[in-house]
N, CA, C and O atoms as a GROMACS GRO file, in nm:
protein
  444
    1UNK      N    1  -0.862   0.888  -0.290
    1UNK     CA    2  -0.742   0.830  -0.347
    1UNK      C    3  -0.692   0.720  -0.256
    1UNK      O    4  -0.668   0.750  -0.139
    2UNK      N    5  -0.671   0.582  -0.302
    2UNK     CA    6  -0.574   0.462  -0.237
    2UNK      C    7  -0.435   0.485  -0.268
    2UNK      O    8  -0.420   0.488  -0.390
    3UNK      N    9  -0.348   0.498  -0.217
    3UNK     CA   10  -0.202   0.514  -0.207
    3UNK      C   11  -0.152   0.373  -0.142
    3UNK      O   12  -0.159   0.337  -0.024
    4UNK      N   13  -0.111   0.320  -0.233
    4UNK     CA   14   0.004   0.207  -0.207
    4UNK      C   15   0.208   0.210  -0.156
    4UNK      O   16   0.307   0.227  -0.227
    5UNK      N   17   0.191   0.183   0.007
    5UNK     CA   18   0.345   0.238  -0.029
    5UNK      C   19   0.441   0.117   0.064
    5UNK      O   20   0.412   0.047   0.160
    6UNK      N   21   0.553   0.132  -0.009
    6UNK     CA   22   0.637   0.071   0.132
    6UNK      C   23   0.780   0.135   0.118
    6UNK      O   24   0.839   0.172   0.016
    7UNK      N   25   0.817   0.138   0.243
    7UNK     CA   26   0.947   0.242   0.283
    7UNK      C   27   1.046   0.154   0.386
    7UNK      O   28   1.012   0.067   0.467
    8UNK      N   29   1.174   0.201   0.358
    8UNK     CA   30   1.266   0.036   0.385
    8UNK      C   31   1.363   0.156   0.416
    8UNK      O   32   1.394   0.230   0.323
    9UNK      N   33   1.424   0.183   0.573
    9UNK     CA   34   1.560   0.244   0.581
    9UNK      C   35   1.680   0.159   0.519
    9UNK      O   36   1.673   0.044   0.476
   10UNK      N   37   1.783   0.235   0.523
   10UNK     CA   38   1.929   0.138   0.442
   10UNK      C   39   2.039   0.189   0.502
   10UNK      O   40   2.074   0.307   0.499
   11UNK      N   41   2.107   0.080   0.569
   11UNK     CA   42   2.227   0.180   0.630
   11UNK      C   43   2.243   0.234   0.733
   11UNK      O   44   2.344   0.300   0.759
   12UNK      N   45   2.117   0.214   0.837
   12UNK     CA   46   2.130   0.273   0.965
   12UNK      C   47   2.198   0.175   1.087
   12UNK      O   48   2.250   0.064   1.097
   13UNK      N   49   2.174   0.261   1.150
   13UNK     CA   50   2.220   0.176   1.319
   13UNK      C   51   2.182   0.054   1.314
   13UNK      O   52   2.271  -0.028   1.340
   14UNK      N   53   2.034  -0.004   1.279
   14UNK     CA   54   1.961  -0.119   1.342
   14UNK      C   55   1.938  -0.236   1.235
   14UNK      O   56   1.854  -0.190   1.157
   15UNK      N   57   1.963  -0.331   1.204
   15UNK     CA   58   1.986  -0.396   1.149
   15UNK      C   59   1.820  -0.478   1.127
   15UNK      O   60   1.825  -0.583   1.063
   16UNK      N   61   1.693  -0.439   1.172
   16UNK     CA   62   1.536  -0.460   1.229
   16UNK      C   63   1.526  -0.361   1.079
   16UNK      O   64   1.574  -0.248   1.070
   17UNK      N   65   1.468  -0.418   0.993
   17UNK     CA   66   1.367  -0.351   0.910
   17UNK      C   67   1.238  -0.359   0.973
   17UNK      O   68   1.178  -0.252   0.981
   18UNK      N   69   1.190  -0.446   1.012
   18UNK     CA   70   1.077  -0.401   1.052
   18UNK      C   71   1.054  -0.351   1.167
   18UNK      O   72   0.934  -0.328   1.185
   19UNK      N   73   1.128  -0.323   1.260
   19UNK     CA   74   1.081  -0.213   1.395
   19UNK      C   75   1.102  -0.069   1.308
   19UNK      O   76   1.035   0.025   1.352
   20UNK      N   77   1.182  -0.042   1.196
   20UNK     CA   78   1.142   0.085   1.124
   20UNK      C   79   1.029   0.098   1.083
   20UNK      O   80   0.959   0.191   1.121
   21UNK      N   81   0.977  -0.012   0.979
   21UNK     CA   82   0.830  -0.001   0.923
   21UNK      C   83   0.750  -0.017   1.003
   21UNK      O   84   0.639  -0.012   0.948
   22UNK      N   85   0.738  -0.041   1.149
   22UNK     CA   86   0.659  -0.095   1.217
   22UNK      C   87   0.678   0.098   1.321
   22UNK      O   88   0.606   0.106   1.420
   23UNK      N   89   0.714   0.152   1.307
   23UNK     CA   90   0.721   0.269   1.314
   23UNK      C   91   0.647   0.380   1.210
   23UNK      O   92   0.616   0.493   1.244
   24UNK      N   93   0.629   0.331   1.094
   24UNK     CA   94   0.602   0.459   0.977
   24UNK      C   95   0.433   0.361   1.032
   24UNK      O   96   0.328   0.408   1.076
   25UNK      N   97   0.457   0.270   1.014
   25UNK     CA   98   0.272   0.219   1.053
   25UNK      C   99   0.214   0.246   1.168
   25UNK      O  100   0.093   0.263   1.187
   26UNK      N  101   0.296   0.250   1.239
   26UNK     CA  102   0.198   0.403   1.373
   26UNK      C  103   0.172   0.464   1.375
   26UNK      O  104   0.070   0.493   1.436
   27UNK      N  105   0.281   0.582   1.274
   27UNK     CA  106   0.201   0.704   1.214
   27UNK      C  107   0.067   0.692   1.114
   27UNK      O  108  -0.020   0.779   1.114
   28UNK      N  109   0.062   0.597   1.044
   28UNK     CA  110  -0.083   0.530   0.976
   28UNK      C  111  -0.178   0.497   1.044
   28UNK      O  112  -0.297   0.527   1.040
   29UNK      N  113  -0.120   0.435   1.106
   29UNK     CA  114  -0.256   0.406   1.184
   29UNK      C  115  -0.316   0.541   1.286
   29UNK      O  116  -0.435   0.571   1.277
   30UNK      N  117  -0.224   0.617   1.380
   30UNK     CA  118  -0.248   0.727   1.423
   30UNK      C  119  -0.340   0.844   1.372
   30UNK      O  120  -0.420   0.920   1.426
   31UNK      N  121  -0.289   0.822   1.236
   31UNK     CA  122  -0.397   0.953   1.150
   31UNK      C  123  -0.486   0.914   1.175
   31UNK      O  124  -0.541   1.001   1.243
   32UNK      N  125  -0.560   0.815   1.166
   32UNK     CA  126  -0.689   0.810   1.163
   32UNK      C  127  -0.798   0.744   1.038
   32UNK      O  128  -0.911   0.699   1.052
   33UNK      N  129  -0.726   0.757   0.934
   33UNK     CA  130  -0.706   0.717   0.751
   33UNK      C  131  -0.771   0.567   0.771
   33UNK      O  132  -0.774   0.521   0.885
   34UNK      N  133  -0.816   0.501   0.678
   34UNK     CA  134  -0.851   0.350   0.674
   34UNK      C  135  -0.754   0.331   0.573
   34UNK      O  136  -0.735   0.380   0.462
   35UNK      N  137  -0.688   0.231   0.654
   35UNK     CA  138  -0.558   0.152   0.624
   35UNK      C  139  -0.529  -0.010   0.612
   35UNK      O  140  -0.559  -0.103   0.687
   36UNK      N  141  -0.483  -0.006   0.530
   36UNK     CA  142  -0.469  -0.204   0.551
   36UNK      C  143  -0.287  -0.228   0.515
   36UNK      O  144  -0.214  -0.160   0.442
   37UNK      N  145  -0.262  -0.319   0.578
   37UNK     CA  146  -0.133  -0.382   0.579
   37UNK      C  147  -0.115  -0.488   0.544
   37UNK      O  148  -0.176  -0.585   0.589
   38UNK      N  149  -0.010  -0.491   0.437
   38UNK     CA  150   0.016  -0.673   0.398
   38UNK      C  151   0.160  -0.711   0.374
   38UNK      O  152   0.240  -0.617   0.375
   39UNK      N  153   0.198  -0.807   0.357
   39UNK     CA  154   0.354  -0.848   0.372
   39UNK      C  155   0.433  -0.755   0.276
   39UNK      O  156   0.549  -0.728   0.310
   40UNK      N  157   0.369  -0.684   0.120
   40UNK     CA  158   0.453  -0.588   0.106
   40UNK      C  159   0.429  -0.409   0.121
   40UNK      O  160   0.510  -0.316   0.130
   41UNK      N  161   0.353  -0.411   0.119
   41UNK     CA  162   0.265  -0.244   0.095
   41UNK      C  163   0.168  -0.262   0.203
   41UNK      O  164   0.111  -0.361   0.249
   42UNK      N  165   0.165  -0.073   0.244
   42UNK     CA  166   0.043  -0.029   0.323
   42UNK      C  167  -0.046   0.059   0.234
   42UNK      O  168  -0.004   0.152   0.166
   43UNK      N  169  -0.177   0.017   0.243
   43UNK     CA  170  -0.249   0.109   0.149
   43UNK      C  171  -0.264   0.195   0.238
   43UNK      O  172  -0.201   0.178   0.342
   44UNK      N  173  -0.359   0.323   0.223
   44UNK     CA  174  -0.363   0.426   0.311
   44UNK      C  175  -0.524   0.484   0.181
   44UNK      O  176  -0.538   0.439   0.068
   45UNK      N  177  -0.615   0.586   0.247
   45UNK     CA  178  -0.712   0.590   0.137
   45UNK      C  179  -0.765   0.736   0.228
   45UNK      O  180  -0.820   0.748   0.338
   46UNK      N  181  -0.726   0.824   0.138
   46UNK     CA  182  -0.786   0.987   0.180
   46UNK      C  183  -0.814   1.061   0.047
   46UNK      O  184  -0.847   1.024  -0.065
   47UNK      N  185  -0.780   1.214   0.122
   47UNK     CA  186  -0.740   1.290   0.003
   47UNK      C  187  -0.620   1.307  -0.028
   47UNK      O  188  -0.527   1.275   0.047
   48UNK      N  189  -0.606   1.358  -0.139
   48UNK     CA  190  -0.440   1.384  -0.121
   48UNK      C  191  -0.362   1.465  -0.065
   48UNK      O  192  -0.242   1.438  -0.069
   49UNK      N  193  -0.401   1.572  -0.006
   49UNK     CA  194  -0.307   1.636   0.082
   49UNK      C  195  -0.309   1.550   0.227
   49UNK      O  196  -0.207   1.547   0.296
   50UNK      N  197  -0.408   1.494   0.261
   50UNK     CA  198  -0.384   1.406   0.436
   50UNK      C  199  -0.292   1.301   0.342
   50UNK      O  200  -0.171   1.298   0.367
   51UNK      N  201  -0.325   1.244   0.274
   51UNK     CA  202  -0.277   1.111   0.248
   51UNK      C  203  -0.093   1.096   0.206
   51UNK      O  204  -0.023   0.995   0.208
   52UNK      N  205  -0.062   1.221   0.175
   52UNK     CA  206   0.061   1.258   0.168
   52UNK      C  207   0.128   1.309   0.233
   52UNK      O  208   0.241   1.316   0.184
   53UNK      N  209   0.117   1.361   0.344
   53UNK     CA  210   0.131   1.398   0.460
   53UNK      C  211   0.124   1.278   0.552
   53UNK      O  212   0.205   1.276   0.645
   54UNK      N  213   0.060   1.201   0.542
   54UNK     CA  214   0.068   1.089   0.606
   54UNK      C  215   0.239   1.004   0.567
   54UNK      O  216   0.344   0.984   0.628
   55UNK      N  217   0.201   0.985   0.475
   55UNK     CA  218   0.316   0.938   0.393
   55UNK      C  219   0.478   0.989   0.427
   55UNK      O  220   0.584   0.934   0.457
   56UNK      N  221   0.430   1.125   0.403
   56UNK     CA  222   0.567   1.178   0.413
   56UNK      C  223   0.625   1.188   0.593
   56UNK      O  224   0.746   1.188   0.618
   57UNK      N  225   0.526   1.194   0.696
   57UNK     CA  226   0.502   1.136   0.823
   57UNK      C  227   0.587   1.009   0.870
   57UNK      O  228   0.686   1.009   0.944
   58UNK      N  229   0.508   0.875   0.796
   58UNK     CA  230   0.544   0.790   0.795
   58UNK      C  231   0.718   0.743   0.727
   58UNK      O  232   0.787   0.649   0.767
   59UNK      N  233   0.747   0.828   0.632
   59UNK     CA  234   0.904   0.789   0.589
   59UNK      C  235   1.001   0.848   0.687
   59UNK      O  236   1.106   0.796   0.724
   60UNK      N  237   0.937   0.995   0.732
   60UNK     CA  238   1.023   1.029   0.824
   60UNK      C  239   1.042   0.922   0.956
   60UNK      O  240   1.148   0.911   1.018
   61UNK      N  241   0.954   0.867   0.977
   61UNK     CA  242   0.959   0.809   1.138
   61UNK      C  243   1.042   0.671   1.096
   61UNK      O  244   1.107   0.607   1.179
   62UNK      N  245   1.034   0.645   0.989
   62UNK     CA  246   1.127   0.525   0.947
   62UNK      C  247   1.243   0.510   0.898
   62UNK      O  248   1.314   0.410   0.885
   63UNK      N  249   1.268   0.691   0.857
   63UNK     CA  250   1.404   0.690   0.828
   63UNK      C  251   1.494   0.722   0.960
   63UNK      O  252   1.613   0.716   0.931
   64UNK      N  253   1.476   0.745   1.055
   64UNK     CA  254   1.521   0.829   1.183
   64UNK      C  255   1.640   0.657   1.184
   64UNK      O  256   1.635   0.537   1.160
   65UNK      N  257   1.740   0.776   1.236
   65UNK     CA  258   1.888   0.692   1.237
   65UNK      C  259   1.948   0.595   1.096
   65UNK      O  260   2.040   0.514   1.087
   66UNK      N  261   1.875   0.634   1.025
   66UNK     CA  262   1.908   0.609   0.848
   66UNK      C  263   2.009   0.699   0.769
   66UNK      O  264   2.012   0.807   0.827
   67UNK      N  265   2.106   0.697   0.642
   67UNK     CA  266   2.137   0.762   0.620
   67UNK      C  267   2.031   0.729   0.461
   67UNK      O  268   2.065   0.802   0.368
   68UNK      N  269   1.962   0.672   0.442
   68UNK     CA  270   1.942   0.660   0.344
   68UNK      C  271   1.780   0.553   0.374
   68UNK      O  272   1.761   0.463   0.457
   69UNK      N  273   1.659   0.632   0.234
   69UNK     CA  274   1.520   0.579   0.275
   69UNK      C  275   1.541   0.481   0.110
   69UNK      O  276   1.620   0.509   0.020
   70UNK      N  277   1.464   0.390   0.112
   70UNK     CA  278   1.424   0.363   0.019
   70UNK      C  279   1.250   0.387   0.004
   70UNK      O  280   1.201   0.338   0.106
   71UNK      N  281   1.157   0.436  -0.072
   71UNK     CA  282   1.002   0.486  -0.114
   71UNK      C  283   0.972   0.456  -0.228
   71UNK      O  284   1.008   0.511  -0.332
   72UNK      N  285   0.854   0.302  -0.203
   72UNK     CA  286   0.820   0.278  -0.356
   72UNK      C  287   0.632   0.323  -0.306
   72UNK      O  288   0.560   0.265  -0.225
   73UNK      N  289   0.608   0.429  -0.381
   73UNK     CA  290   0.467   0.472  -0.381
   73UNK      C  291   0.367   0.416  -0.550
   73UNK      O  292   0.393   0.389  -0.668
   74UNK      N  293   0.256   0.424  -0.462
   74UNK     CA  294   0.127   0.356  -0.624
   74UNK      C  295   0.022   0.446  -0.561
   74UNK      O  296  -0.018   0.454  -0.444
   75UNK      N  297  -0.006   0.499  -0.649
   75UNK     CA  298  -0.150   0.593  -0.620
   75UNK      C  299  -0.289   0.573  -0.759
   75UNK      O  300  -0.280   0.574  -0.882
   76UNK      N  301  -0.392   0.559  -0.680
   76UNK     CA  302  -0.526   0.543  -0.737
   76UNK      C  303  -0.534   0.688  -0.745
   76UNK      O  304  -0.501   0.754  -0.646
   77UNK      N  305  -0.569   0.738  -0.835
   77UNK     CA  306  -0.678   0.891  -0.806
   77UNK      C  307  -0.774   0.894  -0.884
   77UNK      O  308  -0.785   0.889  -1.006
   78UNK      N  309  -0.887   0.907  -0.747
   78UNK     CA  310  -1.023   0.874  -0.833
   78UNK      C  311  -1.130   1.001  -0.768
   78UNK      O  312  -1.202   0.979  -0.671
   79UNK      N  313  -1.128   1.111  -0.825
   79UNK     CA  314  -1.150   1.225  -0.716
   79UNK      C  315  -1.340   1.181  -0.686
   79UNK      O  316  -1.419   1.175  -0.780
   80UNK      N  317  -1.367   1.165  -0.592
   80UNK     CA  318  -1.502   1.188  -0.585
   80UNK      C  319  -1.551   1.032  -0.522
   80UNK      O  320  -1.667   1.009  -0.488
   81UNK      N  321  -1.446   0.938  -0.513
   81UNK     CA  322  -1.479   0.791  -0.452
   81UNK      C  323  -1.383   0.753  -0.328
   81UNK      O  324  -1.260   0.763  -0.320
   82UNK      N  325  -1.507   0.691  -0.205
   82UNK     CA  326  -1.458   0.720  -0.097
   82UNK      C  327  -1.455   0.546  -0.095
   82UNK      O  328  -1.489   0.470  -0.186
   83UNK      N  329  -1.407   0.516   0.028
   83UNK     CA  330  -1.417   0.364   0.063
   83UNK      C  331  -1.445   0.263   0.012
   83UNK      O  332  -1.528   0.174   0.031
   84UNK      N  333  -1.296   0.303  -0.116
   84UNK     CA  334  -1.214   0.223  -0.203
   84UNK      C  335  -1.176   0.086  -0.200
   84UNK      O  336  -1.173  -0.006  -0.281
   85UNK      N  337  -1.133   0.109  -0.025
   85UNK     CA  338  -1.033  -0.018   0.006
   85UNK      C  339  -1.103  -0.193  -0.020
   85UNK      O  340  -1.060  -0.295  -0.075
   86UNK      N  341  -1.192  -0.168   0.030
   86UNK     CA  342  -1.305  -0.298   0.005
   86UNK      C  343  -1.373  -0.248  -0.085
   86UNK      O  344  -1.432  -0.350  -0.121
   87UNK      N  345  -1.413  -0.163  -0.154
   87UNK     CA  346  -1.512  -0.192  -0.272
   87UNK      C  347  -1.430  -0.271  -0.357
   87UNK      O  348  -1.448  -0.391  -0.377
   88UNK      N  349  -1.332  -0.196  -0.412
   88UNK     CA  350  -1.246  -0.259  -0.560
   88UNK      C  351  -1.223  -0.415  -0.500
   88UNK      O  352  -1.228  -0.504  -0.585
   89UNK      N  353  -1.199  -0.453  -0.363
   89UNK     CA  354  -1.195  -0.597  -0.377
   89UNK      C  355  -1.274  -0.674  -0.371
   89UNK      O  356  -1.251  -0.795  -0.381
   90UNK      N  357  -1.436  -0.600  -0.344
   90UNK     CA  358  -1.597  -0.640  -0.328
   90UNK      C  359  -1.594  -0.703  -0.465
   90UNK      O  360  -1.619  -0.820  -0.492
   91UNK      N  361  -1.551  -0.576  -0.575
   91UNK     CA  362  -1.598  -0.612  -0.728
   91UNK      C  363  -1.542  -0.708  -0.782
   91UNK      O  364  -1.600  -0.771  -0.870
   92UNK      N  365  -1.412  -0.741  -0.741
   92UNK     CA  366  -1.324  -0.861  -0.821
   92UNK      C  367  -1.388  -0.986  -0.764
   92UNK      O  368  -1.405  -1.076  -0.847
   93UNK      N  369  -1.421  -1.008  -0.656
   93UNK     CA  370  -1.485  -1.120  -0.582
   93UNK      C  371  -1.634  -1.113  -0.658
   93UNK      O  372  -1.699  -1.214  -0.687
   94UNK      N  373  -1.656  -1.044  -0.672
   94UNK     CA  374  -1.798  -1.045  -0.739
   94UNK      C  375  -1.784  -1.147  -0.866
   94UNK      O  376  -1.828  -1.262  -0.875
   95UNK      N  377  -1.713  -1.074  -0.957
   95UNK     CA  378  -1.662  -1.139  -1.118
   95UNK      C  379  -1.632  -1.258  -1.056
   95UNK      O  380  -1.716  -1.327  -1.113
   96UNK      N  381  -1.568  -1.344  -0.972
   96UNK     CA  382  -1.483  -1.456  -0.965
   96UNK      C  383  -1.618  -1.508  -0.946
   96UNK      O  384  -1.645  -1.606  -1.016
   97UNK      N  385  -1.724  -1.460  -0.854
   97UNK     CA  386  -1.833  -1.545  -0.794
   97UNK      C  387  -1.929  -1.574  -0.911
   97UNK      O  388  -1.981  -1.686  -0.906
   98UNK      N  389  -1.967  -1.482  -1.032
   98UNK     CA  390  -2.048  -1.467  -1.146
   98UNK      C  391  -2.002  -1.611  -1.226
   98UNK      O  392  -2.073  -1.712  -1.233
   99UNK      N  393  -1.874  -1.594  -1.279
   99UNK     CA  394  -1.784  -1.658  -1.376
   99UNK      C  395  -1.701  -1.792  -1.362
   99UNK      O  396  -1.622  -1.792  -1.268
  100UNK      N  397  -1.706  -1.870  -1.416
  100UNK     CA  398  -1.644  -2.021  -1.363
  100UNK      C  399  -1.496  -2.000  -1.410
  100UNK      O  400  -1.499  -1.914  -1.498
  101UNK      N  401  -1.366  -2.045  -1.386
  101UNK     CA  402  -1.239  -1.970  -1.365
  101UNK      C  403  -1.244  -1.975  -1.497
  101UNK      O  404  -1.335  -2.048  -1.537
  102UNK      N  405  -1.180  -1.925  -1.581
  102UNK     CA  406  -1.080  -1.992  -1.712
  102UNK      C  407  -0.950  -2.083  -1.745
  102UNK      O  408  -0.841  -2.043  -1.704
  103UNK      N  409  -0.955  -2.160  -1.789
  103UNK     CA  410  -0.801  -2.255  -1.790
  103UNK      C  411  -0.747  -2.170  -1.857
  103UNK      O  412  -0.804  -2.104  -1.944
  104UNK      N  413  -0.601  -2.159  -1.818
  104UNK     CA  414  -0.512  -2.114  -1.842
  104UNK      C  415  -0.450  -2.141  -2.005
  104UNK      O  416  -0.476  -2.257  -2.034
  105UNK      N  417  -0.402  -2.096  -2.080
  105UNK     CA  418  -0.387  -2.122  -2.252
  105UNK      C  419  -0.219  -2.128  -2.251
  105UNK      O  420  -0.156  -2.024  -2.269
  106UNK      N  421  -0.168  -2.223  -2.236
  106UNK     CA  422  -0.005  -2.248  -2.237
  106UNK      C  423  -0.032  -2.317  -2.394
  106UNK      O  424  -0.103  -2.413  -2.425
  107UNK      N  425   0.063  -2.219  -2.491
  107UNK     CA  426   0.113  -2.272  -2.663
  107UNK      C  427   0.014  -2.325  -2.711
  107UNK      O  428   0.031  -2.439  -2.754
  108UNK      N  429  -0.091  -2.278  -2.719
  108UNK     CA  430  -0.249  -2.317  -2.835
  108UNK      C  431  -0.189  -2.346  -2.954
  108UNK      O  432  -0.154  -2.257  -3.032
  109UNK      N  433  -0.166  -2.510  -2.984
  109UNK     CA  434  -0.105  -2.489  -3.119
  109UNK      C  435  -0.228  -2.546  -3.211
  109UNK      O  436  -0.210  -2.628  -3.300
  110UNK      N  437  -0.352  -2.494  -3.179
  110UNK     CA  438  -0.439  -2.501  -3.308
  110UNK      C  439  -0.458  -2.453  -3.390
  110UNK      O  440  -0.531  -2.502  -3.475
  111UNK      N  441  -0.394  -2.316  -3.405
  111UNK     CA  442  -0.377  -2.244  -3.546
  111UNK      C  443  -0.372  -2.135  -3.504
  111UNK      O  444  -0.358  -2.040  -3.582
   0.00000   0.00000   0.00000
């Protein structure tokens, strides 16, 4: 399973969103999990009991001195497929490399 998440304290002491998130991503990276990070979401790619546990890991360490978390989660579940993270973006690069782009169709007024 790929789990897509990002977690945002609200209301605490520190006015640094990201030394919070930059906290729940230590615990990510710590597990051990293959992980990738991007300006909005951390994927994370296990099973689902590590991978939620991770998760729930990670909100705690980001909510600390919060009175309040914000948690937007996206989950793949694909039981039986491992090292997700680059395949699914192997395959889309694939199609782009096969296929010449398509122009875009803004108001086709040919009928």
């Amino acid at each position: 399973m790929i789990v897509a998440f990002s977690v945002a304290p609200a209301g605490g002491e520190s006015d640094s969103v990201s030394a919070a998130v930059a906290e729940a991503v230590r615990v990510v990276a710590d597990s051990g999990l293959p992980y990738e990070l991007n300006a909005m979401f951390t994927l994370i790619e296990g099973e689902w009991d590590e991978v939620m546990d991770v998760v729930r890991r990670a909100v705690e360490a980001a909510s600390r001195g919060a009175p309040r978390t914000s948690l937007v989660l996206k989950a793949d579940i694909r039981p039986g497929h491992t090292n997700q993270l680059q395949a699914k973006v192997a395959r889309v690069h694939q199609h782009l490399a096969a296929a010449p782009p398509t122009p875009p169709r803004h108001g086709d007024i040919s009928g």
